[in-house]
N, C-alpha and C positions, 0 to 999 in steps of 0.2 A: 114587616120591615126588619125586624130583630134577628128573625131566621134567615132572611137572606145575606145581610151583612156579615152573618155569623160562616155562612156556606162560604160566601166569596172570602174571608179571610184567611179559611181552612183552606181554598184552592190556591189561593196567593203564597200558602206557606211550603204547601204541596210544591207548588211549581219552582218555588227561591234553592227547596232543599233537591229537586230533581236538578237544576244549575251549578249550585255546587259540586256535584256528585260528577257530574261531566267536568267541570274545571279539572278536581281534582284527579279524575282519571285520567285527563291527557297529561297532565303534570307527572302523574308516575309514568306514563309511558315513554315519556322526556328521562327520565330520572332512569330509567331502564335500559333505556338505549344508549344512553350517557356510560354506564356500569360497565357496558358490553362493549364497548371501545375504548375504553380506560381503564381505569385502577379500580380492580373490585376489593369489596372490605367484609370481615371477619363479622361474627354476628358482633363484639364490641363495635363494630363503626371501624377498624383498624384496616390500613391503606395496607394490602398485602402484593402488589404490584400488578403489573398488567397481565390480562386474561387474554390478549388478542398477540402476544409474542412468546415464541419457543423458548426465550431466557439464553438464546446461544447466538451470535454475531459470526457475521462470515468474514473468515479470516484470510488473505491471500497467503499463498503455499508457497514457503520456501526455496528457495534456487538449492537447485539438486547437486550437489559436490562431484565432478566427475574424478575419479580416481587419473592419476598419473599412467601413463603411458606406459606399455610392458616394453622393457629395454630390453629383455632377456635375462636369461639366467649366470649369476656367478658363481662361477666354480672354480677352489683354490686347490691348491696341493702346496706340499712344503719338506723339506727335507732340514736336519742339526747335522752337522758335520763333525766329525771327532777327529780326533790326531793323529796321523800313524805314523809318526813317528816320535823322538825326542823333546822335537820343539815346543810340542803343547801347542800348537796355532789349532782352534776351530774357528766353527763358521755358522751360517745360517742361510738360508734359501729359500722365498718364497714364490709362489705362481697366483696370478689370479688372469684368470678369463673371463672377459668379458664383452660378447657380440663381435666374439673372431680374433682380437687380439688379447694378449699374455703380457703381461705387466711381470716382470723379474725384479725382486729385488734381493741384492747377494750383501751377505756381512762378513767379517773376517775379525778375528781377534787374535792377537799375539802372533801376528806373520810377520815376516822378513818384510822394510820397506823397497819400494820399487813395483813396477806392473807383474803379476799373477796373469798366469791362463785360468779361467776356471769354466769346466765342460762337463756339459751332460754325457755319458756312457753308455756304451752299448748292454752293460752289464749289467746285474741286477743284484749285486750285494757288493761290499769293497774288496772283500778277497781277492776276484778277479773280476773286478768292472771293466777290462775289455775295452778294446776302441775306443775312439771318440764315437759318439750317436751317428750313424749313417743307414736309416732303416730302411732308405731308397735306393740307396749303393750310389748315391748324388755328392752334392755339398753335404758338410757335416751341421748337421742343426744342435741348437746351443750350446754356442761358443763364446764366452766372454772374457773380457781382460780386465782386471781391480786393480785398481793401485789403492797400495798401503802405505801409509803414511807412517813418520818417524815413530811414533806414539806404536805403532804395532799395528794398527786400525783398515780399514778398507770398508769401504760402501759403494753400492752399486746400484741405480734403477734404473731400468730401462724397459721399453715396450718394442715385442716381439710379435712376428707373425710365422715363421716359420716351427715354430712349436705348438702343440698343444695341451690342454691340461683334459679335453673331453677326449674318448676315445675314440682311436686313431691310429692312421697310420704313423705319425709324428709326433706322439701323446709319451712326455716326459716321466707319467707315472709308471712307477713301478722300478725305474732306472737310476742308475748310482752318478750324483756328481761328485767330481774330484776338483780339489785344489790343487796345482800345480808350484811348486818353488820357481825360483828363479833360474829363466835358461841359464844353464853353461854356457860359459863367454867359449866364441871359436878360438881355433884353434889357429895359432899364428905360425906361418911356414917359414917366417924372418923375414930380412930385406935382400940374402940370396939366396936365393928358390934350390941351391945347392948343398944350404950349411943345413935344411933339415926338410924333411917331409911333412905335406899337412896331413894329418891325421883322420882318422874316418868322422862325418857330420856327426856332431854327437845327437843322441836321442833325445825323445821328451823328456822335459826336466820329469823327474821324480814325486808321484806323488805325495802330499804333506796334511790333508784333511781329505776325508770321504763320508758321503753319507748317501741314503736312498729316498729316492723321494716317495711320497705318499700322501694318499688322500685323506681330509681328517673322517 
């Protein structure tokens, strides 16, 4: 009776400690699968973040900047104008092109007041710049009128189509503008056409500033 009691106590404790032993191996495998979808940790037990994501968030992509619209290319030229004569009157003259039209703008310093002719040239230095510009044997292309004010002063802007600054057959570079004085007043025959003769039309006023234009 003592031997058997003794046998069944030893399978009883057999079998309690086989129980356990499954408990606790589903429990790790709980605890395992837990790890593999969450936060794994360092042999200290330390929570070193999750094993199941790349560590990078997807970001949406920036709106693409499109550059501004090609207008075309500007291309300036520009001429200084010096004195030729006494007075000291110069100038300034600039060109810009931009998608077919020519923006001018002329300066004048220490001129007579009153309206100025002031014209592009057939010519290409001031010595003898020649003609007004007529490279079509047509109208003459740039031709403008300044007025100077009491001060000596004159300014001019304006936008042109009949010149050019790109090359051409109407391309202002390389040609002499001239400042012009003021026309000579005509000539008066009297009140009888007897007591005197009019006199021949007189010429274009006299040049008083030249310069050439160029590209910088």
């Amino acid at each position: 009776m003592t031997k058997l009691a003794r046998r069944m106590g030893l399978a009883g404790g057999a079998l309690l400690l086989l129980t356990v032993g499954v408990i606790n191996g589903c429990g790790g495998d709980d605890n395992a699968s837990g790890s593999s979808s969450g936060s794994t940790k360092d042999s200290g037990g330390n929570d070193t973040g999750s094993s199941g994501s790349s560590g990078t968030d997807s970001q949406p992509l920036p709106d693409v900047v499109q550059p501004p619209p090609d207008t075309g290319t500007t291309l300036t030229a520009s001429s200084i104008l010096a004195s030729v004569d006494d007075a000291g009157t110069t100038g300034t003259a600039k060109f810009t092109e931009l998608n077919g039209t020519v923006s001018v703008v002329l300066g004048i310093q220490n001129g007579a007041p009153g309206v100025h002719g002031m014209h592009v040239h057939n010519g290409t230095d001031c010595t003898t710049p020649g003609p007004h510009y007529g490279p079509d044997g047509g109208p003459y292309h740039g031709e403008w009128k300044i007025t100077v004010n009491e001060a000596g002063v004159g300014a001019l802007t304006v936008p042109v189509a009949d010149i050019t600054v790109s090359a051409g057959p109407v391309s202002v570079v390389g040609h002499a503008i001239v400042y012009h004085k003021l026309p000579a007043a005509p000539v008066d025959a009297g009140d009888d056409a007897g007591d005197a003769e009019a006199g021949p039309a007189p010429g274009p006023p006299p040049r008083q500033a030249c310069g050439v234009i160029t590209k910088p």
